[in-house]
Steps between C-alpha positions, in 0.01 A plus 500: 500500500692699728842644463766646732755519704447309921772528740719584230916662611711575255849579626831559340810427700382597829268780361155430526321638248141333596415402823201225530246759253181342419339596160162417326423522125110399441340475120360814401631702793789790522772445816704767537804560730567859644873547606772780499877419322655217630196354653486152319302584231655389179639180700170404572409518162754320369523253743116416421556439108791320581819709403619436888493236690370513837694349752220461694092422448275454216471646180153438300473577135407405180730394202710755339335480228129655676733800697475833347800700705631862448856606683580831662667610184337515203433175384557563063728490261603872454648405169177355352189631449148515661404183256773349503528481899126343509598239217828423702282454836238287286740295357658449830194324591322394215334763391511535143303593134156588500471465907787733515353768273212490641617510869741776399285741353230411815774649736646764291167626480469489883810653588463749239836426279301378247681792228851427658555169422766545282704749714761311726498426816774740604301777328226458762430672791525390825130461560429345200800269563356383799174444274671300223631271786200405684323417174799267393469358842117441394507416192466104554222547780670400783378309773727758750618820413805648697557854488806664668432834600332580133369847524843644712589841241218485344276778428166553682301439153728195456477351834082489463510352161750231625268417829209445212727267342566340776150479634325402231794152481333425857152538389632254228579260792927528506630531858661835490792614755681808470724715699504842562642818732147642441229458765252676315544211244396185766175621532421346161602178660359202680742483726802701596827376654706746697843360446817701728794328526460196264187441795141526481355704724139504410272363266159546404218625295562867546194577658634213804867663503325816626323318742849344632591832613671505838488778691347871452523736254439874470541766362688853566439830330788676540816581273709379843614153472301327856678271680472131436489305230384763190493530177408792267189475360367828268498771695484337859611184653452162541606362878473158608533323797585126588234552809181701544640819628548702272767828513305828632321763226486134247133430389394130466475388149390176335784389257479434181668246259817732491498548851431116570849417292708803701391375813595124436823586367538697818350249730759253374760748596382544769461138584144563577221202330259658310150331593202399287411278230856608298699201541 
């Protein structure tokens, strides 16, 4: 079965906080949606396990009872502890005795809080927060995990082991999505969704978002910002342009998936259709 989000606007008053986005959540797969601060993230996330109603298109998933969903904030009870947040999210849904143990200790082991689980939440820190909350969220095997923006504050060391939770839930066969301000992060995914403005811009498997690219890019050595659209990249620059001329002293470059997500973000400024299989 498929899950997600088609045509779907969510507005409030005459804000519109999701304009016609189309989202996909396949079995055994990881969606993720790429997006800066007030880009429509965490609307579109509620919005698909129901916590807003759209006032326009379709929403597709499963019960409540198979959807496995972490917030922005932290998602525990600070005042109770690591065992006593799983055995509140079990018996939320069912979970309980020898299944619970034994599901409990599986994921404590994972996440590697298996000696904390009598220190309280509020004790924790904020990477192993984030931890605690996505294995509450999976605790009942959902059919459709929902992950807002899991891995933002987290440590490097923490980020990876959450992806590995996270992964190895898809190889399980949940339908994963999750949010994030990372773009290193969507390469682990699917499919991406570029999301500016409560719009999609792009989506894709990464590999066809690069190919979407509109446009030239190049590349400038120089500690002078070129003219054109730039951006700082190590010690030279990035320089893009909407057509194929390209400013003078810029070498041609073929973009990467970082690029790829710059340039559509500045192709939509710039009113400009990226091209390609991207859609």
């Amino acid at each position: 079965m498929t899950w997600g989000l088609e045509s779907a606007s969510v507005r409030f008053g005459t804000r519109t906080a999701l304009d016609r986005v189309t989202l996909r959540a396949e079995p055994s797969t990881v969606s993720v949606v790429v997006g800066g601060d007030g880009a429509g993230k965490s609307t579109l996330l509620r919005a698909l396990v129901g916590l807003v109603p759209l006032s326009s298109g379709i929403s597709r998933r499963p019960s409540k009872e198979e959807i496995g969903y972490v917030p922005a904030t932290a998602g525990l009870y600070t005042d109770l502890t690591v065992e006593e947040n799983l055995a509140f999210s079990g018996g939320a849904y069912g979970v309980v005795g020898s299944e619970l143990a034994h599901r409990s200790t599986e994921l404590l082991e994972r996440i590697g809080l298996a000696n904390a689980r009598t220190r309280l939440g509020g004790q924790l820190s904020g990477g192993m927060r984030r931890k605690l909350a996505v294995a509450m969220a999976l605790l009942h095997r959902p059919a459709l995990l929902v992950l807002d923006e899991p891995t933002t504050g987290v440590d490097p060391v923490s980020r990876s082991e959450l992806w590995r939770l996270i992964s190895a839930a898809a190889a399980g066969g949940t339908a994963v999505v999750a949010t994030t301000t990372y773009v290193d992060e969507a390469h682990r995914a699917s499919t991406v969704t570029l999301l500016e403005q409560g719009r999609s811009i792009s989506t894709g498997a990464p590999s066809e978002i690069v190919a979407a690219v509109a446009g030239k890019l190049g590349v400038v050595r120089s500690t002078a910002q070129p003219q054109g659209l730039s951006w700082r990249w190590g010690s030279s620059w990035r320089v893009w342009s909407p057509t194929d001329v390209l400013p003078e002293g810029a070498e041609p470059l073929q973009p990467g998936f970082e690029d790829a997500v710059i340039i559509a973000c500045l192709a939509d400024e710039q009113e400009v259709q990226p091209v390609g299989r991207a859609r």
